[in-house]
C-alpha positions as CSV (number, residue, x, y, z in Angstrom):
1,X,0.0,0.0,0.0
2,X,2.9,2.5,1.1
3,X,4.3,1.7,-2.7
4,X,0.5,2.6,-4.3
5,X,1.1,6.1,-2.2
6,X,4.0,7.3,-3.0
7,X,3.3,5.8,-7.5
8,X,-0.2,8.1,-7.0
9,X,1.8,10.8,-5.8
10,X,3.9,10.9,-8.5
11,X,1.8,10.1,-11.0
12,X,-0.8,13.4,-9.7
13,X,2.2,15.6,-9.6
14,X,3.6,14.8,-12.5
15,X,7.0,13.3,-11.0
16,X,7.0,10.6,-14.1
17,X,9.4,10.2,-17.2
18,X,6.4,11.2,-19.2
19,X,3.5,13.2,-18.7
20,X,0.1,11.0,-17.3
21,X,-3.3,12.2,-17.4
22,X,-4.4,11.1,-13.7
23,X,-7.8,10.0,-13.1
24,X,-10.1,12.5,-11.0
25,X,-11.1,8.9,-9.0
26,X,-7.0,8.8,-7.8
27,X,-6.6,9.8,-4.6
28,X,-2.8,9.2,-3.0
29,X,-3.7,10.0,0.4
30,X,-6.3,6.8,0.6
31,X,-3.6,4.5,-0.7
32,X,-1.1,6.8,2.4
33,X,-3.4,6.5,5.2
34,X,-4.2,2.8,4.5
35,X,-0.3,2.4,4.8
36,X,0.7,4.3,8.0
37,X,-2.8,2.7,9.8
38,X,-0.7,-1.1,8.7
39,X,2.6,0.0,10.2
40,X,2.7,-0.6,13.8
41,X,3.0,2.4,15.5
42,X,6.1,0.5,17.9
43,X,8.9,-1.3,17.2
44,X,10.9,-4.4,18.9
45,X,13.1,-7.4,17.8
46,X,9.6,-8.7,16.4
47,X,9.2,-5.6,13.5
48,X,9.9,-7.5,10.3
49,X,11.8,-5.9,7.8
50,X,9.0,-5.6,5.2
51,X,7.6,-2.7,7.8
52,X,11.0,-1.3,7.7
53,X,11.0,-1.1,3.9
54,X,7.4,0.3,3.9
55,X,8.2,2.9,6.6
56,X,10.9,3.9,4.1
57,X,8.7,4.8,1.6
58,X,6.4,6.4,3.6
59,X,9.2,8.5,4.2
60,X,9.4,9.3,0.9
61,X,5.9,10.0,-0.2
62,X,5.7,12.2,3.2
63,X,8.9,14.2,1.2
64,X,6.8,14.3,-1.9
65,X,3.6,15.8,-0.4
66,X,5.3,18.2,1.7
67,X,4.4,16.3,4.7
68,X,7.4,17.6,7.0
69,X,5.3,16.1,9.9
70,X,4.6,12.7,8.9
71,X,8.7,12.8,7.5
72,X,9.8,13.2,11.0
73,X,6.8,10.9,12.3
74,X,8.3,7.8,10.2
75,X,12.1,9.3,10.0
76,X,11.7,8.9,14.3
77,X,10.1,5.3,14.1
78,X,12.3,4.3,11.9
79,X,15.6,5.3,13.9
80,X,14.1,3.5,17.2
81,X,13.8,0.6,15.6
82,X,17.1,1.1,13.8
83,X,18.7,1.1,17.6
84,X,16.4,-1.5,19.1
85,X,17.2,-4.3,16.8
86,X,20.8,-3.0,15.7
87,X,20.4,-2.6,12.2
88,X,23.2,-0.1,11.9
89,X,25.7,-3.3,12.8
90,X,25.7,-6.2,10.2
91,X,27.3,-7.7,13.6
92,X,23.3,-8.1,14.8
93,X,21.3,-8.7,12.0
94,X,19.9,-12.2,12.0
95,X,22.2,-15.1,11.4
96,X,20.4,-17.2,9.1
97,X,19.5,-14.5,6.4
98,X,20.0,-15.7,3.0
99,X,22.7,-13.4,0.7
100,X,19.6,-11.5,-1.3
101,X,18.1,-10.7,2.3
102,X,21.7,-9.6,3.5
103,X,21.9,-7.3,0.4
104,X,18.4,-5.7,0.5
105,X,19.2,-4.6,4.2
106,X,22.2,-2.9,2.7
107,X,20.6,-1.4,0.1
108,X,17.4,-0.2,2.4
109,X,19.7,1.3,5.4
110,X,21.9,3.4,3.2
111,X,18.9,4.8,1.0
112,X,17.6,5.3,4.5
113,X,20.7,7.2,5.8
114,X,20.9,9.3,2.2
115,X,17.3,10.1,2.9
116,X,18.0,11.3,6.7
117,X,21.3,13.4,5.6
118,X,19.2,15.0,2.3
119,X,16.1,16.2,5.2
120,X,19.1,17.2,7.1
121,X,20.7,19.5,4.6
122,X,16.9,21.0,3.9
123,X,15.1,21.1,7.2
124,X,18.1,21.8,9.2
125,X,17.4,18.6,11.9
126,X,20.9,16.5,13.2
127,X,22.3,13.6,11.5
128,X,20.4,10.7,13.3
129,X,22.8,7.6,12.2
130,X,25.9,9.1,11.1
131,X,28.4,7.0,8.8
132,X,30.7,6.6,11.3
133,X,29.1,4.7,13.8
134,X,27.5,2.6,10.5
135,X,28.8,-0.7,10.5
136,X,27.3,-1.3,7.2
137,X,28.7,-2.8,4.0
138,X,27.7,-1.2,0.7
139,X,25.3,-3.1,-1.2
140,X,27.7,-5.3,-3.6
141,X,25.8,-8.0,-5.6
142,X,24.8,-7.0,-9.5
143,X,21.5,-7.7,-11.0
144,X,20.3,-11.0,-12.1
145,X,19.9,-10.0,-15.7
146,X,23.8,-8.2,-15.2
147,X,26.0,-10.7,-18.4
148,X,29.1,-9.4,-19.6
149,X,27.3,-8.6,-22.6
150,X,25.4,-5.9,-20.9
151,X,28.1,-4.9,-18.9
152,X,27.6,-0.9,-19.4
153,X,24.3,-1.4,-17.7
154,X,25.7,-2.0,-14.3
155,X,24.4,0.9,-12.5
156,X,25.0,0.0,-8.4
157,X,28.7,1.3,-8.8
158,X,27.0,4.7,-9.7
159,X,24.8,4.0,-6.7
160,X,27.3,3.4,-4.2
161,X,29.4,6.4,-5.3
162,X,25.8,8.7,-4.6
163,X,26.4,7.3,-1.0
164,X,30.0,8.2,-1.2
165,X,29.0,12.2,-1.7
166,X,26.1,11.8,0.7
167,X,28.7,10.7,3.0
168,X,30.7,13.6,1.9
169,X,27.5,15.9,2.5
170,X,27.0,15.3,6.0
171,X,30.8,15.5,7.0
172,X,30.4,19.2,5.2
173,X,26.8,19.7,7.4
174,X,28.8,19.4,10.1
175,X,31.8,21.3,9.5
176,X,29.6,24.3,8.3
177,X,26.9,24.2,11.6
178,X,29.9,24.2,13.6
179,X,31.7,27.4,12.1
180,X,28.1,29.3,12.2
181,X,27.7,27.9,15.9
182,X,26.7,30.9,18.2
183,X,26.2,28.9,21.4
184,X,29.3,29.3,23.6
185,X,31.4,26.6,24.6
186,X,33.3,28.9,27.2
187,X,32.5,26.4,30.0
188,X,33.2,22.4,28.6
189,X,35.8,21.2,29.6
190,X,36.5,19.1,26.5
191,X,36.9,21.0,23.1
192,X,36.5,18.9,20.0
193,X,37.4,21.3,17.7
194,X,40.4,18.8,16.7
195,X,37.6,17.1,15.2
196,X,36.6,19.9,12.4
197,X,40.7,20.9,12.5
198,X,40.8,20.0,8.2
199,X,40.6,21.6,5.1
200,X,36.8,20.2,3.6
201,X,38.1,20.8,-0.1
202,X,41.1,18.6,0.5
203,X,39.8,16.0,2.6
204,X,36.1,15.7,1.1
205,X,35.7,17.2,-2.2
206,X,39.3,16.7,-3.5
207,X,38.7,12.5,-3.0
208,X,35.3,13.0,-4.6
209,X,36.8,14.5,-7.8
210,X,39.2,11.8,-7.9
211,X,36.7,9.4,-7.6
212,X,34.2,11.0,-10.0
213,X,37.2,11.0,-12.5
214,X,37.1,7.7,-12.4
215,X,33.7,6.6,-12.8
216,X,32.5,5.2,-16.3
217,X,31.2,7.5,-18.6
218,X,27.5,6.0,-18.3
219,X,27.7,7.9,-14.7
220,X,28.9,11.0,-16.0
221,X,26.3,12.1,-19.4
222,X,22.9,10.4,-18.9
223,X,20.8,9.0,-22.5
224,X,17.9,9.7,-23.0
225,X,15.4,7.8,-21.1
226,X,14.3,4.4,-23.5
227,X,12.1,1.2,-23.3
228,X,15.5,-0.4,-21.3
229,X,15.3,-0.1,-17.4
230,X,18.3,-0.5,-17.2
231,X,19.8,2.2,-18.5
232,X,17.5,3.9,-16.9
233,X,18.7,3.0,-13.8
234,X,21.8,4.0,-14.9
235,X,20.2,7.3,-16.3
236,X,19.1,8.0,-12.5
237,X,22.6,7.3,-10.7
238,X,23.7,10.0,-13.6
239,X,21.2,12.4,-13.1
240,X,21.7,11.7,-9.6
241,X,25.4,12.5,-9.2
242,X,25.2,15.3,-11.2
243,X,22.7,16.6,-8.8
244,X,24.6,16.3,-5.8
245,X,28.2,16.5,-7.0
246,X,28.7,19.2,-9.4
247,X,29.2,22.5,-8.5
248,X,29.2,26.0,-9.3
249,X,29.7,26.5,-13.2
250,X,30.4,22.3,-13.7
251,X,26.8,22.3,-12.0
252,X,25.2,24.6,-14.6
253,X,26.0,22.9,-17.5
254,X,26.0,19.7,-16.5
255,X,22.4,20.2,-15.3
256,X,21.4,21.3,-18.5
257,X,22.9,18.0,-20.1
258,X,20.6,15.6,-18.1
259,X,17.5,14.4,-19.9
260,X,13.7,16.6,-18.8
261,X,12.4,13.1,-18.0
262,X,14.9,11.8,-14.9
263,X,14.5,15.8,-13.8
264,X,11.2,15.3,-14.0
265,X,10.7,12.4,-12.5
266,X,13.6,13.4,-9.4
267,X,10.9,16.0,-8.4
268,X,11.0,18.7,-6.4
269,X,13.4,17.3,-3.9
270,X,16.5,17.3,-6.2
271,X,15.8,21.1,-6.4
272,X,15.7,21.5,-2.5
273,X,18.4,19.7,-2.2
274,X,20.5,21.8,-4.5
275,X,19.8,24.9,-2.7
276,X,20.9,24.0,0.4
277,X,23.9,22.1,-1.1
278,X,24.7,25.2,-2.8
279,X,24.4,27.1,0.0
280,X,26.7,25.2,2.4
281,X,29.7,24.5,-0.8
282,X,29.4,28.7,-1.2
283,X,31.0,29.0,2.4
284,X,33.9,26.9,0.7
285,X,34.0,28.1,-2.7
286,X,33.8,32.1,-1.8
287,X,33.0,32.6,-5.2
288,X,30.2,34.8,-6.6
289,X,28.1,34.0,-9.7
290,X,28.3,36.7,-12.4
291,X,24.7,37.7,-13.6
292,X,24.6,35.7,-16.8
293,X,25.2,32.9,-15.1
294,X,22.4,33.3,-12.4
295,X,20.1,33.9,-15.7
296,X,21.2,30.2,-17.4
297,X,20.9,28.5,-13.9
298,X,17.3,29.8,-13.5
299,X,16.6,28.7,-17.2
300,X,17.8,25.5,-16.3
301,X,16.0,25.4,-13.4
């Protein structure tokens, strides 16, 4: 039901690869509200994972409504349960899970923590499961239908890289809140300014660069979207770093490279997104953007 939400969502707002005449009968909050009354509203050792993954999207059709409430709601039952069953430790999940089940837990908790560090870095809020205490492997195993045939179809390497600069992002969160702190610290007797004692460009954007360089090219210029999902999927990790790596001028025109259809269908939280990833990498870059520029940016907007 919490998958019907969020596909009515998109489909009523338009967030599709191509434009969908919605029926007046479709109604996305019925399918919503029939998915948050099935979620238990606590968690323990006996909340199957399935909730977990439907919580998840809940999450994100709460993002796509604008429902900051109900985001925070299901962001907060989703971190309890995170810490009462130790899902943020491989160490504790159960023993007798098969490989696939090992790999969808991967893939859920770190779309889970790039959600929680993107509502971060728009609503202001703290990081709730930072990397560094995450004792989670990226998600590792290729599709079934992955042959060497097809092999410029692999898209997870573009999606683990996404986690790399969400990583990156919440490092930078941190290091910018800190700077703009006004609360005084006169009287702790511990200082862990050694902590934030590093140049961001050369330990966080400068390893990103590197590691963008070296991406193939189906990450870096996304085709157009086609009948093949997956290169679509690998159109989305594209529009995806684009989104969240490039910056300044490089973000510009590499904006205006990515297909209408993944924009479209990325929705109004890529946008937010960039503003206040813009925001933060300004502090950094201390560069202003002559007027011209402003005026393409807005087109491409």
């Amino acid at each position: 039901m919490s998958m019907c939400a969020l596909s009515s969502y998109r489909i009523t707002t338009g967030a599709t690869f191509s434009a969908r005449k919605a029926s007046q009968n479709l109604d996305p909050n019925l399918y919503l509200n029939e998915a948050v009354a099935a979620i238990p509203g606590t968690f323990g050792e006996s909340l199957e994972f399935e909730y977990l993954q439907a919580i998840g999207i809940v999450c994100l059709t709460a993002r796509e409504c604008g429902d900051a409430s109900l985001l925070q709601q299901f962001l907060g039952l989703y971190h309890g349960a995170l810490a009462e069953q130790g899902f943020y430790d491989e160490r504790r999940w159960p023993g007798d899970i098969s490989t696939i089940e090992r790999e969808e837990r991967r893939r859920l908790y770190w779309h889970m923590y790039r959600l929680e560090v993107h509502t971060s870095l728009v609503l202001g809020h703290a990081v709730r499961c930072p990397e560094l205490q995450s004792a989670v492997a990226y998600p590792m195993i290729p599709d079934q239908d992955h042959t060497e045939s097809v092999v410029d179809m692999e898209w997870l390497s573009g999606w683990n890289f996404i986690t790399d600069i969400y990583r990156g992002i919440e490092h930078l969160i941190t290091y910018f809140k800190n700077h703009r702190m006004t609360v005084s610290q006169e009287n702790r007797s511990l200082s862990t300014a050694f902590l934030l004692d590093y140049d961001p460009r050369e330990k966080i954007l400068a390893p990103l660069a590197t590691a963008f360089q070296n991406l193939p090219g189906r990450f870096k210029r996304a085709r157009r979207a086609s009948r093949d999902v997956r290169q679509n999927r690998c159109g989305f990790q594209t529009a995806n770093i684009i989104a969240t790596y490039q910056t300044a001028l490089e973000l510009i025109e590499e904006i205006s490279a990515i297909p209408l259809e993944y924009m479209r269908a990325m929705g109004l939280a890529m946008l937010q997104e960039l503003s206040g990833l813009g925001h933060i990498l300004s502090s950094f870059i201390k560069k202003s953007l002559p007027k011209s520029d402003y005026q393409h940016l807005r087109t491409v907007m």
